[in-house]
C-alpha positions as CSV (number, residue, x, y, z in Angstrom):
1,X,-75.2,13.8,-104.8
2,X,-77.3,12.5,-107.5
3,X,-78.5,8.9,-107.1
4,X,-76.3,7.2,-109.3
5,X,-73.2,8.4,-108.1
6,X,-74.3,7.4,-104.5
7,X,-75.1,4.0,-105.0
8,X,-71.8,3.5,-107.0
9,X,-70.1,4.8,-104.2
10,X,-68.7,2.0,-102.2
11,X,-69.4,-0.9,-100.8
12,X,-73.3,-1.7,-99.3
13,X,-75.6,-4.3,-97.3
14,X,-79.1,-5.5,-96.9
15,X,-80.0,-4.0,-93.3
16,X,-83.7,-4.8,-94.2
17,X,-85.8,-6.7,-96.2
18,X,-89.5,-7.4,-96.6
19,X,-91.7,-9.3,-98.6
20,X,-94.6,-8.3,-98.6
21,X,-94.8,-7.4,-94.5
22,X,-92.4,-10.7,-94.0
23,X,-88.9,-9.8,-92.9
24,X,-86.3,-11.9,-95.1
25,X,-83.5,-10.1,-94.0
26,X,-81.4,-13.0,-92.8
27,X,-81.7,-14.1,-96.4
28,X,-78.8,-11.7,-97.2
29,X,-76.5,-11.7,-94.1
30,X,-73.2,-11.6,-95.1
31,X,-73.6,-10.4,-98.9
32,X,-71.6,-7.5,-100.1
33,X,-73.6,-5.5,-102.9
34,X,-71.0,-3.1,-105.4
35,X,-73.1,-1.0,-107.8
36,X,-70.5,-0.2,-110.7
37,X,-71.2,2.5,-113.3
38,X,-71.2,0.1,-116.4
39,X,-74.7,-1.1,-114.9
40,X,-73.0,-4.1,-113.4
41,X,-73.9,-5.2,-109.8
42,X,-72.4,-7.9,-107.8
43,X,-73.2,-9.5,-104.4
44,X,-70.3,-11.1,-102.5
45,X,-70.0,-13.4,-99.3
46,X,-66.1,-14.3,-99.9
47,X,-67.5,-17.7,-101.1
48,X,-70.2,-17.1,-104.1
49,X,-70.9,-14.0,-106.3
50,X,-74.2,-13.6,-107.7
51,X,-73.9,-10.9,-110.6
52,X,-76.4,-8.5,-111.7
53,X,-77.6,-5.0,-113.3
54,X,-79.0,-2.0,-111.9
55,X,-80.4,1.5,-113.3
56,X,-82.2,4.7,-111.7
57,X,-84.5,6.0,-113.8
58,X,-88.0,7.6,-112.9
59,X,-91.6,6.4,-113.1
60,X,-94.6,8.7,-113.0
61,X,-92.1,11.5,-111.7
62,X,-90.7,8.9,-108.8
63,X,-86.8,8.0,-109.0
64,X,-86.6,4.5,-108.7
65,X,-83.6,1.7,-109.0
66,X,-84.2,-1.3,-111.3
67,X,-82.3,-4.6,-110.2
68,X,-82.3,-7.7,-111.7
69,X,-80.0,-10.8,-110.5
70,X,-81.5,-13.2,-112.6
71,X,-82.9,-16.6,-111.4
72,X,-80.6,-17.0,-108.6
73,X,-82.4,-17.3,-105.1
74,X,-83.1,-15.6,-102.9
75,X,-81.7,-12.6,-105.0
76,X,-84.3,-13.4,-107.4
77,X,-86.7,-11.3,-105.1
78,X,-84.1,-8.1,-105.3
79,X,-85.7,-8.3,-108.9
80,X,-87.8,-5.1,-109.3
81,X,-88.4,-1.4,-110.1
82,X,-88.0,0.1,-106.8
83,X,-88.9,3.3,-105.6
84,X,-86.6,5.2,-104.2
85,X,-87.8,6.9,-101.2
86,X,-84.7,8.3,-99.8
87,X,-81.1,8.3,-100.6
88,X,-77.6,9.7,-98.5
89,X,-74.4,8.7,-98.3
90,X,-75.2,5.9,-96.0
91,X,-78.2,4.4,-96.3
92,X,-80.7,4.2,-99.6
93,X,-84.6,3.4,-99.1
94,X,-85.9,1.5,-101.5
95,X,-90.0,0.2,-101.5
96,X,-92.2,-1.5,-104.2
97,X,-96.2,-1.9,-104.4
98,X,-97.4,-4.8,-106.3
99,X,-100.1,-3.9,-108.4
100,X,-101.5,-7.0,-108.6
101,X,-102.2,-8.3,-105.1
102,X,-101.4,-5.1,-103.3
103,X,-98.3,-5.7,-101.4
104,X,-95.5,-4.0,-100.9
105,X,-92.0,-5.0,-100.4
106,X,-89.2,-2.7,-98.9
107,X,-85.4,-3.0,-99.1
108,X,-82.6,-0.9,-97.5
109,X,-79.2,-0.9,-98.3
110,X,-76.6,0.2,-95.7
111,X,-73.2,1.3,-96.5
112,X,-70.6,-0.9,-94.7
């Protein structure tokens, strides 16, 4: 299943994010991500919906998944060319190294 098709496939989570070693996970508890194939993205809680865009792609031969949500925090920090370390029909793996102070941030989405 090519990466597209999998993250337009249903409905997905945050199960885990870090900033840069910090886990911010409970920053997105209840927040339902859909990836549509127009490049749209939204994340739902039944009360707010934060819209956004996403693209694969690849970078120095490395898929990866662009986000961007705009301005709105804390999905402001989704905001990134991630590389995509692994993806399945359940879960995708996502992981970003700052170049300029070094860190890196993680981010996987579950399928709920």
């Amino acid at each position: 299943m090519s990466n597209d098709s999998n993250i337009q496939a249903g409905v997905w989570k945050v199960s885990f994010f870090s900033d840069n070693g910090n886990d911010e996970t409970n920053h997105f508890t209840g927040y339902e991500f859909a990836f549509n194939a127009n490049g749209s993205a939204t994340a739902s809680n039944g009360g707010s919906t934060v819209n956004g865009t996403w693209k694969t792609g690849t970078d120095d031969d490395q898929a990866k998944l662009e986000l961007n949500f705009g301005n709105t925090s804390p999905f402001d920090e989704l905001n990134n060319d991630w590389h995509i370390l692994n993806t399945n029909n359940t879960t995708i793996l996502l992981e970003d190294v700052s170049g300029g102070n070094g860190g890196t941030d993680a981010l996987t989405f579950t399928k709920i």
